[in-house]
C-alpha positions as MATLAB code, in Angstrom:
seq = 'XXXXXXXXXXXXXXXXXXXXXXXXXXXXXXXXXXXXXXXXXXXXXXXXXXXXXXXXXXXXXXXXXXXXXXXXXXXXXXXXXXXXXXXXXXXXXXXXXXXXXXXXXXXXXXXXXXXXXXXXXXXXXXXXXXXXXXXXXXXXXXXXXXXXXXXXXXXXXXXXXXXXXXXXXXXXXXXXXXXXXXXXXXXXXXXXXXXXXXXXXXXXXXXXXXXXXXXXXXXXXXXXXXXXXXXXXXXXXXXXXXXXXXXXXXXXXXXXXXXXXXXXXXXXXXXXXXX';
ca = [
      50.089  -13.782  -82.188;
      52.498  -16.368  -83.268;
      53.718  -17.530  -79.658;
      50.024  -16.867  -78.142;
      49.018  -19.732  -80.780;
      51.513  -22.004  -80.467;
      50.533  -21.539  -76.439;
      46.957  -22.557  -77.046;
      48.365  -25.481  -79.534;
      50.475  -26.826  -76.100;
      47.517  -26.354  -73.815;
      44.934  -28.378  -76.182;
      47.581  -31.623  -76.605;
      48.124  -31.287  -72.595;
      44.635  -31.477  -72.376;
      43.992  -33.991  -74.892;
      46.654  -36.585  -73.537;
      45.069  -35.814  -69.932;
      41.960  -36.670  -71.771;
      43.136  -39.741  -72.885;
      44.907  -40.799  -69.806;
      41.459  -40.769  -67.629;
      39.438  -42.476  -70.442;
      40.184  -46.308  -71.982;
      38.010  -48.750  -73.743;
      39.262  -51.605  -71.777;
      36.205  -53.344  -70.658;
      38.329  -54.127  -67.412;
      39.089  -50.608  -66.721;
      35.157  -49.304  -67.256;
      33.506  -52.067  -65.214;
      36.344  -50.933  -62.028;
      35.224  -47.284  -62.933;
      31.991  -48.019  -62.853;
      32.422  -49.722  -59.274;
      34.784  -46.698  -58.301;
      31.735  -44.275  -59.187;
      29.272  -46.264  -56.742;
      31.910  -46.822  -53.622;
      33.021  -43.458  -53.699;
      29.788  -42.515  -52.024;
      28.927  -45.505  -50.506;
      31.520  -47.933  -49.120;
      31.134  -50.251  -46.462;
      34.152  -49.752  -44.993;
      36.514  -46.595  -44.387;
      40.019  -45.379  -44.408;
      40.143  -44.632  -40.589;
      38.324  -46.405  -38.150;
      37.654  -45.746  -34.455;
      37.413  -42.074  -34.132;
      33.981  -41.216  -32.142;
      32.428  -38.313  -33.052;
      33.964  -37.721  -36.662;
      32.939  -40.432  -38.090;
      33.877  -41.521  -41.909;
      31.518  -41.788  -44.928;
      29.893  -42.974  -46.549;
      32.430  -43.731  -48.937;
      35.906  -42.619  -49.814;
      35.354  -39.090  -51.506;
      37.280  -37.288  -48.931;
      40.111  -39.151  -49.976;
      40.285  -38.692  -53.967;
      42.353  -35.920  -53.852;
      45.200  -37.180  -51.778;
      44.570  -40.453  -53.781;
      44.876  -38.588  -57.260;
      48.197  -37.049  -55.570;
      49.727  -40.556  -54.869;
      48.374  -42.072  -57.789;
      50.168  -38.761  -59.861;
      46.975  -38.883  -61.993;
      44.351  -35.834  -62.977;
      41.161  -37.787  -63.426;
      37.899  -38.254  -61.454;
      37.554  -41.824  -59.242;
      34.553  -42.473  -61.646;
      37.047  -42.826  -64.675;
      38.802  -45.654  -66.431;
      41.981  -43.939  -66.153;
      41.866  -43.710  -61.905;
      41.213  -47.500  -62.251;
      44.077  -48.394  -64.244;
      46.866  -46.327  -62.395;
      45.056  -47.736  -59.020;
      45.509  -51.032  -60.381;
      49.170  -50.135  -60.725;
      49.216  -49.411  -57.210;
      47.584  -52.549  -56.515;
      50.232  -54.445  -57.923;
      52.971  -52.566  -56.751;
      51.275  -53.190  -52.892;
      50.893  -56.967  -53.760;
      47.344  -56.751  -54.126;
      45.250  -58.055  -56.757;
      44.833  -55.272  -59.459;
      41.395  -54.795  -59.799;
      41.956  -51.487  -60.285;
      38.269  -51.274  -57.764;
      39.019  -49.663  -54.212;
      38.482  -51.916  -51.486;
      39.341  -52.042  -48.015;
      42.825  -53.382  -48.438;
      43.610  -51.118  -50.806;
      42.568  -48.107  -48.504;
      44.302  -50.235  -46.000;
      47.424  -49.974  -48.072;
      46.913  -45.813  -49.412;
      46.274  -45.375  -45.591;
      49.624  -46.931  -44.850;
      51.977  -45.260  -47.253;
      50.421  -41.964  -46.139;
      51.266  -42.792  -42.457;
      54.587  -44.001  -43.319;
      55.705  -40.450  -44.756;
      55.164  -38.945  -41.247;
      58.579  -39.008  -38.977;
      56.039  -38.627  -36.013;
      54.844  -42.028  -36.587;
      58.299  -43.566  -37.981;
      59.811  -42.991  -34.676;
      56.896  -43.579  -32.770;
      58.960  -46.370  -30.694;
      60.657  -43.957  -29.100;
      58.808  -41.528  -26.276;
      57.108  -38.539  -28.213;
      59.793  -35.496  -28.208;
      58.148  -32.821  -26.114;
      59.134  -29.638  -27.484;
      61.918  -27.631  -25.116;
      59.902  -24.976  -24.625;
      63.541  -22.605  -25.251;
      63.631  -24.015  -28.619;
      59.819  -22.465  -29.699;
      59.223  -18.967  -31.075;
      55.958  -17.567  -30.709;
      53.891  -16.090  -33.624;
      50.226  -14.399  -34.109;
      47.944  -16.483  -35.087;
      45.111  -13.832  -35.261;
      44.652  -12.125  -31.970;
      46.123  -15.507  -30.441;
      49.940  -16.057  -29.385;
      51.059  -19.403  -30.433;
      53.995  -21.159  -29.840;
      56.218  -23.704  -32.304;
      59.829  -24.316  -33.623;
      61.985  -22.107  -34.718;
      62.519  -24.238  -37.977;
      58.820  -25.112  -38.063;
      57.889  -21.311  -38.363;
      60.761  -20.290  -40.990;
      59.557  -23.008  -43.760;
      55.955  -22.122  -42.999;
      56.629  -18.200  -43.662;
      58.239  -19.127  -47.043;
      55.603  -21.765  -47.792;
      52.746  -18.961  -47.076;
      54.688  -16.337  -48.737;
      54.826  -19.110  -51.588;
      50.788  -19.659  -51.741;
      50.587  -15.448  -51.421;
      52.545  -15.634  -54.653;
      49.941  -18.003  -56.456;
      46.822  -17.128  -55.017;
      46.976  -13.494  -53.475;
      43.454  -12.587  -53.193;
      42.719  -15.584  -50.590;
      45.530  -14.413  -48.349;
      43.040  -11.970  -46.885;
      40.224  -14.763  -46.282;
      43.007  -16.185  -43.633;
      43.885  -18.692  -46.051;
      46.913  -20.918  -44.113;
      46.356  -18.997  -40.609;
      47.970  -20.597  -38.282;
      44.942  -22.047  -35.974;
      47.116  -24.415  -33.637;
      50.866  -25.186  -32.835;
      52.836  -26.699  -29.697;
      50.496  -27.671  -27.094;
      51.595  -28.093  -23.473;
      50.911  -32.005  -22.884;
      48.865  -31.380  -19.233;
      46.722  -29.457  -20.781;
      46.141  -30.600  -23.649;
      45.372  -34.431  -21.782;
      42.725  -32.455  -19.546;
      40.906  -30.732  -22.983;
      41.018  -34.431  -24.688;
      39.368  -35.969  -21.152;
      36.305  -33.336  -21.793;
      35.997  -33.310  -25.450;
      34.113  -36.339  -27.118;
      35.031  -35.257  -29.932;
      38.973  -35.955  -29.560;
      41.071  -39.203  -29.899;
      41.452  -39.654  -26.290;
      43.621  -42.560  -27.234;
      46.252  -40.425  -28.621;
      46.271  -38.084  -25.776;
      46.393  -39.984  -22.667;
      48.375  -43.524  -23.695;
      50.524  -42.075  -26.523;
      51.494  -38.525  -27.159;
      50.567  -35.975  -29.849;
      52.616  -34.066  -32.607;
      51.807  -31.190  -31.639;
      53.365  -31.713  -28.087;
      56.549  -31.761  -30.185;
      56.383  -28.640  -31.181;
      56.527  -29.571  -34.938;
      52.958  -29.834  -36.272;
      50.305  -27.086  -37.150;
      47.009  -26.971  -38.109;
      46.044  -24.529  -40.887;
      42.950  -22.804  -42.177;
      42.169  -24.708  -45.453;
      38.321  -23.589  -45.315;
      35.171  -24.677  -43.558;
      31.282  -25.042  -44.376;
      28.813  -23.199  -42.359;
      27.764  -25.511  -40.442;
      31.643  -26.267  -38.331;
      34.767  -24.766  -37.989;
      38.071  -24.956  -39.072;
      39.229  -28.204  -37.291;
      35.826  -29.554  -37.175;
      36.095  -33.742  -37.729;
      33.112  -33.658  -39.067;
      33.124  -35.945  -42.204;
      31.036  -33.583  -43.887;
      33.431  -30.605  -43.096;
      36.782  -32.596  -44.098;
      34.991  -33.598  -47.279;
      34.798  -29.690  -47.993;
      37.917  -28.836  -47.134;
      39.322  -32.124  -49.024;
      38.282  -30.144  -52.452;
      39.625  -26.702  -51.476;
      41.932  -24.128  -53.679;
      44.075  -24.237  -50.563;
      43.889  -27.799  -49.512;
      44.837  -29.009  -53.139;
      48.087  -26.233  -53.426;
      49.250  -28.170  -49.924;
      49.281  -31.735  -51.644;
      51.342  -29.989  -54.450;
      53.848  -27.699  -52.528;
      53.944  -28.726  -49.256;
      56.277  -31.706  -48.893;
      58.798  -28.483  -50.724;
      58.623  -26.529  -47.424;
      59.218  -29.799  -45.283;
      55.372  -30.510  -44.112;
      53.434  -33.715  -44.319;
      49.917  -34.131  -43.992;
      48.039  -36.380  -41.177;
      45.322  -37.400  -43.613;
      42.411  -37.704  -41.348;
      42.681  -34.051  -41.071;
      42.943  -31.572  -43.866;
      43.883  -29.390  -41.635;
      47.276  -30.576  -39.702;
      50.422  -30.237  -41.377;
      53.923  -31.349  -39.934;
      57.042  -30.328  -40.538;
      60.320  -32.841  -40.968;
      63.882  -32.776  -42.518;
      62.432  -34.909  -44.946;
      59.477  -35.548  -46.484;
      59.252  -38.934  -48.925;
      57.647  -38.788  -52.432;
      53.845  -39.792  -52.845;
];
């Protein structure tokens, strides 16, 4: 009874200093919350621009729980608390600390996320393809997929690891592997046809998952789209998932970064840089 109590006692003062974390009376801090609570549904602008057919918005919702992740915070964007620690990161980007989002400050979030990716860091060099000797292939369902050896090794002991925590959505296909290395040909030709992909990455530049390295994951869907849908409303879902929020906690432990855009697509690297 003893330990159970003194439990409870350490659960009500985490609680109560996450409490007061997220809360202030600063009048600073509440009028940037209270700005914060309007943009979040309605911004004028957007964290990526440019892809037709998955549009962004309104607002920056999608975003809050990567954001909450980088900021290391547990609060809601409408709170006093997400203002102050974004003003932090204002400051620490050389922005004015308004502690209100604003384009340049998704401009700068949008950066550091990009940054952890080695696909992009090396992106002066021609994109890897994959030797095809070098992939392994793997079920994904009733489909054969193919990626790296490495690639598939830390994602078996990162599902295993998500089994652990949260065995009962295992069986709902939580983490199924939906996509891995692509042949390049092909994948140009399906990109040509398909409105809704960035053609731009396809045809001029290269993709990660040419490289063998990158898969996309079942974090959820809504009804209405599937899996790796683009569809804001569908990322937006899948943003505020069980299994979404465990990969912005564990994943970078297994060696896989997240493209933001896409809840979905996960890459793996040697390393993966802090938040």
């Amino acid at each position: 009874m003893r330990i159970a109590l003194a439990a409870l006692a350490i659960l009500l003062a985490v609680s109560a200093r996450a409490e007061a974390a997220c809360s202030s009376w600063n009048p600073v801090w509440r009028a940037a919350a209270a700005a914060n609570a309007k943009s979040v549904t309605a911004s004028t602008w957007t964290f990526f621009e440019g892809r037709k057919g998955a549009e962004e918005g309104p607002g920056w919702d999608m975003y809050v729980p990567l954001i909450l992740r980088t900021l290391d915070i547990r609060c809601e964007a409408s709170d006093p608390g997400f203002a102050k620690a974004l003003a932090g990161f204002q400051r620490r980007a050389k922005l004015k600390p308004t502690g209100r989002m604003d384009a340049a400050t998704a401009r700068a979030l949008r950066g550091r996320w990009q940054w952890r990716r080695d696909f992009l860091k090396k992106a002066a060099k021609a994109c890897p393809l994959a030797d095809v000797a070098t992939l392994q292939p793997v079920y994904a369902g009733d489909t054969r997929v193919l990626a790296d050896r490495r690639v598939l090794t830390a994602y078996t002991h990162m599902r295993r690891a998500f089994e652990d925590a949260h065995p009962y959505m295992i069986r709902f296909g939580a983490l199924d592997i939906l996509s891995a290395w692509r042949d390049p040909a092909k994948d140009r030709e399906v990109c040509k046809d398909n409105p809704t992909c960035n053609g731009v990455a396809k045809t001029d530049h290269c993709s990660s998952h040419w490289s063998g390295m990158a898969l996309d994951l079942y974090v959820g869907m809504t009804g209405d789209y599937g899996p790796i849908d683009s569809n804001y409303e569908n990322r937006l879902y899948q943003s505020r998932t069980v299994i979404y929020q465990w990969m912005l906690d564990h994943a970078g432990e297994y060696g896989f970064v997240n493209y933001p855009f896409e809840p979905w697509h996960w890459e793996w690297q040697e390393e993966v840089p802090a938040y």
